[in-house]
C-alpha positions in Angstrom: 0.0 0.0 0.0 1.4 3.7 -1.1 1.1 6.1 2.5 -0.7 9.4 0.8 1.3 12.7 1.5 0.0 15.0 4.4 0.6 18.3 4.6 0.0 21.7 7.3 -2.1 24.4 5.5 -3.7 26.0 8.8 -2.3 26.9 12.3 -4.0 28.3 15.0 -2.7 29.3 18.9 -4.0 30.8 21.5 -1.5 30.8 24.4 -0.1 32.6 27.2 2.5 35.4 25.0 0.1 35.6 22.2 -3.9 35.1 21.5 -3.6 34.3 17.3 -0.3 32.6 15.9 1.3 36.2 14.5 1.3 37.5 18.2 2.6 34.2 19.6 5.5 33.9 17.0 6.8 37.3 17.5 6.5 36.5 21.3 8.5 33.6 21.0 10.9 35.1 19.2 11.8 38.2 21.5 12.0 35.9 24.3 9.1 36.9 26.2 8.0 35.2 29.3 3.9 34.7 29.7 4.6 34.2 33.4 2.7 36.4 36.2 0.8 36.2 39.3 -2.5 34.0 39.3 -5.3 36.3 38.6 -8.1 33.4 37.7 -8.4 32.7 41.8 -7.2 33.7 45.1 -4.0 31.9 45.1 -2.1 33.6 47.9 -2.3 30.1 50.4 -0.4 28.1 47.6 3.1 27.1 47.3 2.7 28.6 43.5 1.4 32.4 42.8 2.0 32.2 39.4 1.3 30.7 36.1 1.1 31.5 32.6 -2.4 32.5 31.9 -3.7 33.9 28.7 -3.9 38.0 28.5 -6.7 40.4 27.5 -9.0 37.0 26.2 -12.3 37.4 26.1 -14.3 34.4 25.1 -17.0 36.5 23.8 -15.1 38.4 21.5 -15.0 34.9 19.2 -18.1 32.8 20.4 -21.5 33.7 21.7 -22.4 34.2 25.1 -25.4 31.7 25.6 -22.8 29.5 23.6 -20.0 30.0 25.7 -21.7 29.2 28.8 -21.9 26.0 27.6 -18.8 24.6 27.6 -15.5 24.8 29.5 -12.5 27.1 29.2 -10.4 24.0 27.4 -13.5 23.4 24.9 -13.7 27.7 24.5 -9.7 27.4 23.3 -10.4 24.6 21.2 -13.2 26.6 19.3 -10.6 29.6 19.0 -7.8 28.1 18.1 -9.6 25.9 15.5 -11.7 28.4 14.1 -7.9 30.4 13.5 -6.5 27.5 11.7 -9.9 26.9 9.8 -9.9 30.4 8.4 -6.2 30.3 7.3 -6.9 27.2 5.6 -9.2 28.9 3.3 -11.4 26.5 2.5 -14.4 26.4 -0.2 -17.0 24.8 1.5 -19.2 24.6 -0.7 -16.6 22.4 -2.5 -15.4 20.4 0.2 -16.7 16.8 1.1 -17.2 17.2 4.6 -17.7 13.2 4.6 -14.2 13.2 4.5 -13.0 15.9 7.2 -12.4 14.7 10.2 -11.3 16.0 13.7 -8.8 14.2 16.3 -8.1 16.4 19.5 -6.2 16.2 22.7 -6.6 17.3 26.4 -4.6 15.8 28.7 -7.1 16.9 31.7 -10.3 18.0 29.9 -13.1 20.4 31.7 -11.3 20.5 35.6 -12.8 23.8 36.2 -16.4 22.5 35.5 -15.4 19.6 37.6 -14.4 21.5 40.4 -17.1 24.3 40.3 -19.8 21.7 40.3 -17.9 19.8 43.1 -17.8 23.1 45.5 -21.5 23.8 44.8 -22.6 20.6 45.5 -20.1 20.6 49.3 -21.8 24.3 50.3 -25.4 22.8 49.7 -27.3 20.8 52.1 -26.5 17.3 50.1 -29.7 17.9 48.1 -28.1 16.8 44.0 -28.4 20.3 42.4 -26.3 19.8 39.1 -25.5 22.1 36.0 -27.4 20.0 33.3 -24.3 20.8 31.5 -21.5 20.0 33.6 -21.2 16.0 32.4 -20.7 17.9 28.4 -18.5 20.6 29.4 -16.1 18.3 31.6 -15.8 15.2 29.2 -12.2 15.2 27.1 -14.1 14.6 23.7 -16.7 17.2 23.9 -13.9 19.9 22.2 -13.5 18.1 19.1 -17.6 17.6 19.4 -18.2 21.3 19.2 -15.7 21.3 16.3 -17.4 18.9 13.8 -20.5 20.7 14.5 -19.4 24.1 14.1 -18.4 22.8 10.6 -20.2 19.8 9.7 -17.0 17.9 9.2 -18.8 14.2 9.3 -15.4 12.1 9.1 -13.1 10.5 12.0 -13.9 12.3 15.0 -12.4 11.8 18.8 -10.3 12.8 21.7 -6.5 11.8 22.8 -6.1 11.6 26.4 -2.3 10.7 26.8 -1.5 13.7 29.6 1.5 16.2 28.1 1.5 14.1 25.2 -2.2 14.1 24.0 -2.2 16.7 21.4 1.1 15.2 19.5 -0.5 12.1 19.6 -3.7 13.6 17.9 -1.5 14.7 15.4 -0.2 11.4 15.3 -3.7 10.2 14.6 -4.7 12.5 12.5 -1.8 12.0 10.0 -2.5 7.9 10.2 -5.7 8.3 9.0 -5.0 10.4 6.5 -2.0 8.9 4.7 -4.0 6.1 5.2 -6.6 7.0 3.1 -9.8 7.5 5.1 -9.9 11.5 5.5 -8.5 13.9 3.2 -8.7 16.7 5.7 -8.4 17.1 9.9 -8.3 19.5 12.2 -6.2 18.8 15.1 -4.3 20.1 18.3 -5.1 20.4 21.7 -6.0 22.4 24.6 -5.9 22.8 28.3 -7.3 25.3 31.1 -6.1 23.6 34.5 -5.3 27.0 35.7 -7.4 26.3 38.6 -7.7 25.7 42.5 -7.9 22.0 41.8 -5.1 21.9 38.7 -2.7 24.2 41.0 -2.9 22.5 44.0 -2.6 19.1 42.9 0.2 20.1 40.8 2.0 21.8 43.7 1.2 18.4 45.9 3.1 16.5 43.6 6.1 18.9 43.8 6.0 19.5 40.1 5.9 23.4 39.6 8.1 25.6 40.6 7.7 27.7 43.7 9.7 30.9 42.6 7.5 33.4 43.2 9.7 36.4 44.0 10.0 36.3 39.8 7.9 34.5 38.2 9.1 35.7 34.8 12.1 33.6 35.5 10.5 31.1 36.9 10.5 28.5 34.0 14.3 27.5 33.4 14.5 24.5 31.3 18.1 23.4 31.8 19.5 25.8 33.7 20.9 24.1 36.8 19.0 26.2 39.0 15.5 24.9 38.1 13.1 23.7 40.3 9.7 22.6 38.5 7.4 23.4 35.7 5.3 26.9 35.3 1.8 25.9 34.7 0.2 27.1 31.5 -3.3 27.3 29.3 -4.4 28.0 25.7 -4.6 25.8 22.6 -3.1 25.1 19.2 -4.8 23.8 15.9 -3.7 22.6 13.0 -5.6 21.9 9.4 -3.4 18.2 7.9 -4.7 17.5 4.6 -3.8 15.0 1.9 -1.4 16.5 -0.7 -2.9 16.2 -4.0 -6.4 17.2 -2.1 -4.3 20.7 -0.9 -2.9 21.4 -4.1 -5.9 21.0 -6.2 -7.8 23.3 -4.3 -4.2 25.7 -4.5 -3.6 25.6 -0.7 -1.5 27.7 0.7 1.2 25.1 2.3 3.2 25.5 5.1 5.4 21.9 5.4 4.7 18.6 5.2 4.2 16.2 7.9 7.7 13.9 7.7 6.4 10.8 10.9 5.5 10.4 14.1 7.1 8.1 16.8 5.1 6.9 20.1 6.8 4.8 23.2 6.6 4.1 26.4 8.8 4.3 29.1 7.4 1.4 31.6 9.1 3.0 34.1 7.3 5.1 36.5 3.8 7.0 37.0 5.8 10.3 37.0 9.3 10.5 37.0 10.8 9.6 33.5 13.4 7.1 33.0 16.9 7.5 34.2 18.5 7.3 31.1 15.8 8.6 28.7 14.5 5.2 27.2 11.6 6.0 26.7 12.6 9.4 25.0 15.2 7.8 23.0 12.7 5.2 21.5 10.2 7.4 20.4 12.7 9.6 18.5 14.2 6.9 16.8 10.4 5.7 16.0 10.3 9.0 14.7 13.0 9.3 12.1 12.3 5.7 11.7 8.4 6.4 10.3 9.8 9.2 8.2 12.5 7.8 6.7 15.3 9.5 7.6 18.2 9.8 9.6 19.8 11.3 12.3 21.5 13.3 10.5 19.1 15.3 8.7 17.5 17.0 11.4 18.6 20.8 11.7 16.4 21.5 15.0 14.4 19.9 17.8 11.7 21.8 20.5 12.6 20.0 23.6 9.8 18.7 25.6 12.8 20.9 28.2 9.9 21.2 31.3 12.3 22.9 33.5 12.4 19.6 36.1 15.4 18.6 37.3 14.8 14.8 36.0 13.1 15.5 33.2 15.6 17.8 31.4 18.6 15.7 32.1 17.1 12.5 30.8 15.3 14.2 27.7 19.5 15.4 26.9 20.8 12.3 27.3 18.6 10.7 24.6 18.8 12.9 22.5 22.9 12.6 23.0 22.5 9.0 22.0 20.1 9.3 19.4 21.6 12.0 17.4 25.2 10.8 18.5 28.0 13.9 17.1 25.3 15.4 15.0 23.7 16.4 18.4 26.2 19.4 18.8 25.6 20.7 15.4 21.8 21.0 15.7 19.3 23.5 17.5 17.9 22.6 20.5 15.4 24.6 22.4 12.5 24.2 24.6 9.9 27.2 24.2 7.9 26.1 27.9 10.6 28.5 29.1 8.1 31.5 27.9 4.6 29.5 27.3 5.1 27.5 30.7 3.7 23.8 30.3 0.0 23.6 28.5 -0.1 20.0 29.2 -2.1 18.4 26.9 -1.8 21.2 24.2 1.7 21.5 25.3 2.6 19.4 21.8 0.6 21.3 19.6 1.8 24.9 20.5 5.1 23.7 20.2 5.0 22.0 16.6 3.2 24.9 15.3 6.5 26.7 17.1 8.9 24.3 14.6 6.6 24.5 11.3 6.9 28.4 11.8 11.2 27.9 12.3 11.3 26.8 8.6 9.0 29.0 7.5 11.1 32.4 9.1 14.5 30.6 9.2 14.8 31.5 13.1 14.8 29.5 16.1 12.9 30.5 19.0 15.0 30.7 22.0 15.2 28.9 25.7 15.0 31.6 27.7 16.2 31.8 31.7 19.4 30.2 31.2 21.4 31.6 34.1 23.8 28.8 35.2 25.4 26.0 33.2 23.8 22.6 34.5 27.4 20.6 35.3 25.0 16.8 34.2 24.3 18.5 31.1 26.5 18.7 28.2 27.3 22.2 27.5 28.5 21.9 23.8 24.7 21.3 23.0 23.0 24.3 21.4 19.9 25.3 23.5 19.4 28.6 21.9 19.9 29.4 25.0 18.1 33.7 25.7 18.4 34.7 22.2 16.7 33.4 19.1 19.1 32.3 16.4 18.4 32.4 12.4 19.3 29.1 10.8 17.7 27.4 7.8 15.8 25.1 9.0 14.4 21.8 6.7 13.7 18.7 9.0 12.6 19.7 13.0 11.5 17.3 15.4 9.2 18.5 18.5 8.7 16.0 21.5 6.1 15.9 24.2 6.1 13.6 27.4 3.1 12.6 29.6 2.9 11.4 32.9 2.3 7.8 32.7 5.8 7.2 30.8 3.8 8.2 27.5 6.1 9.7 24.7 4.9 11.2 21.0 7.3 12.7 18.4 6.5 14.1 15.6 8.8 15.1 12.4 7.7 18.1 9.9 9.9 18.9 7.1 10.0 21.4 4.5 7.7 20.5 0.8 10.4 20.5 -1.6 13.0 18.7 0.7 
């Protein structure tokens, strides 16, 4: 059987530096940090103040009111984001065989707020069940990429990923299967995540997973720096329109790249804490290249799943040391949660939208907050460390990494390489 072609000819992001993808790229390239003091609740009894919410979003400026109400922050991003990427696309659809359009989104966490809104109502009453008739369809993880295919009629392979930090990469994942394997021509996909909440902060800080720095938040999120001491907690979404090849360029698509593979492992390890050695993370990238047919070599850049944990960061370098062997040092490294904080499950599609966009400009986002060389990290590897660099960029890889020992790479490459 001959794999069809699939290419990107939509994007979409709403995230913490930037509420459409032109704001957000020229965020991430000046380095700016989406990091500030919680605003969404009263946060001043937990160990983190901060996080990296969205800025001057209002839902109602893109969906209506009675509308909104109706579904959860993550599902609201999801209908932004997509509606972004839909629009870029350009389609005619009038033309279009919605039969055939599918959509495959991720959330690692789904509707928390609802969850936890319903959850304090119900504890202040008098035990009597008094429930939002919507609060079972605003909290469920599929209901986002429900409210897509209706907004648009798209009638083809519809459902959610749930695979925590790594569900929106594996949509992608997905959504590229099905169409190279011939049953969609065109899918919307990404991810999204609001856990910027009571429940999402404090569960996180009970694990000891974000960082605590609240006399500068800003600086807060320092993947690889020696000094770093946990995640920075983020929200938004990102969407993106894959469509066959020969479908995009008969309807004279704009293109952006074209989707090269996508590698998935596990690491069988632990519930949280990755694997010593990066296993897991060295598997998935090999997958990767693997599925796409290429090697090592060839890649010119790779967005770090780089949380800013101490574990995490040092095994994530160490695969990528023995996957990528000598050719490691010549290559672009970065990790772009040091300015978007960590969106969880639409941590992957932010940040592949972030690679398709460094081969479209020929610049690398940097990894901001570096302030002291990690001594367990190899130093001659290029983290674009505090200033973005301009490199021609053909083949970059962008992994994600999910509690669980979940891992999902996935390879985009220039058209005419």
């Amino acid at each position: 059987m001959v794999l069809k072609r699939v290419v990107v000819t939509g994007l979409g992001a709403l995230t913490p530096i930037g509420n459409n993808v032109q704001e957000y790229w020229n965020s991430l390239i000046n380095g700016v940090s989406g990091a500030a003091p919680i605003t969404y609740f009263d946060a001043s009894k937990f160990k983190t103040k901060f996080a990296c919410e969205l800025k001057n979003f209002n839902v109602e400026d893109f969906l209506d009111r009675k509308e909104a109400r109706k579904m959860d922050r993550y599902a609201q991003y999801a209908m932004v984001s997509s509606e972004e990427a839909v629009n870029d696309a350009g389609f005619n659809f009038e033309k279009l065989d919605k039969d055939r359009a599918g959509v495959i989104w991720g959330s690692g966490i789904g509707g928390l707020e609802t969850f936890q809104i319903e959850m304090l109502n119900f504890s202040a009453g008098d035990g009597t069940p008094k429930f939002n008739p919507f609060f079972i369809p605003k909290m469920i993880s599929d209901i986002a990429c429900g409210h897509i295919s209706i907004k648009y009629g798209f009638r083809g392979p519809n459902f959610a990923t749930v695979s925590a930090c790594a569900s929106s990469t594996n949509a992608i994942i997905d959504a590229f299967n099905y169409i190279r394997l011939g049953h969609a021509d065109v899918m919307v996909t990404g991810g999204s995540e609001a856990a910027v909440t009571i429940a999402g902060m404090g569960g996180f800080n009970a694990m000891h997973a974000l960082s605590t720095r609240n006399d500068d938040p800003t600086t807060a999120s320092r993947p690889m720096d020696k000094d770093r001491d946990g995640f920075v907690l983020g929200e938004g979404a990102g969407a993106l329109i894959l469509e066959e090849y020969e479908h995009a360029v008969a309807r004279g698509a704009k293109i952006y790249c074209e989707i090269g593979g996508g590698g998935m492992s596990a690491d069988a390890h632990h519930i949280t804490a990755p694997h010593p050695e990066g296993l897991g993370a060295k598997n998935v990238m090999l997958n990767c290249l693997r599925d796409a047919g290429l090697k090592p070599i060839d890649v010119d850049g790779l967005n770090m799943h780089g949380t800013s944990t101490p574990l995490g960061d040092l095994a994530e370098s160490k695969a990528i040391e023995h996957v990528f062997g000598e050719h490691a040092y010549s290559m672009n490294l970065n990790s772009t949660k040091s300015m978007t904080g960590h969106l969880l499950g639409a941590a992957g599609a932010v940040e592949t939208i972030s690679s398709i966009l460094s081969m479209k400009y020929g610049i690398v986002p940097p990894t901001i907050n570096h302030f002291t060389d990690d001594e367990n990290i190899d130093s001659k590897l290029n983290f674009t460390f505090n200033k973005a660099q301009k490199r021609e960029m053909n083949v970059v890889m962008s992994n994600t990494f999910g509690f669980g020992g979940h891992n999902a790479c996935v390879l985009v490459k220039k058209l005419d390489l």
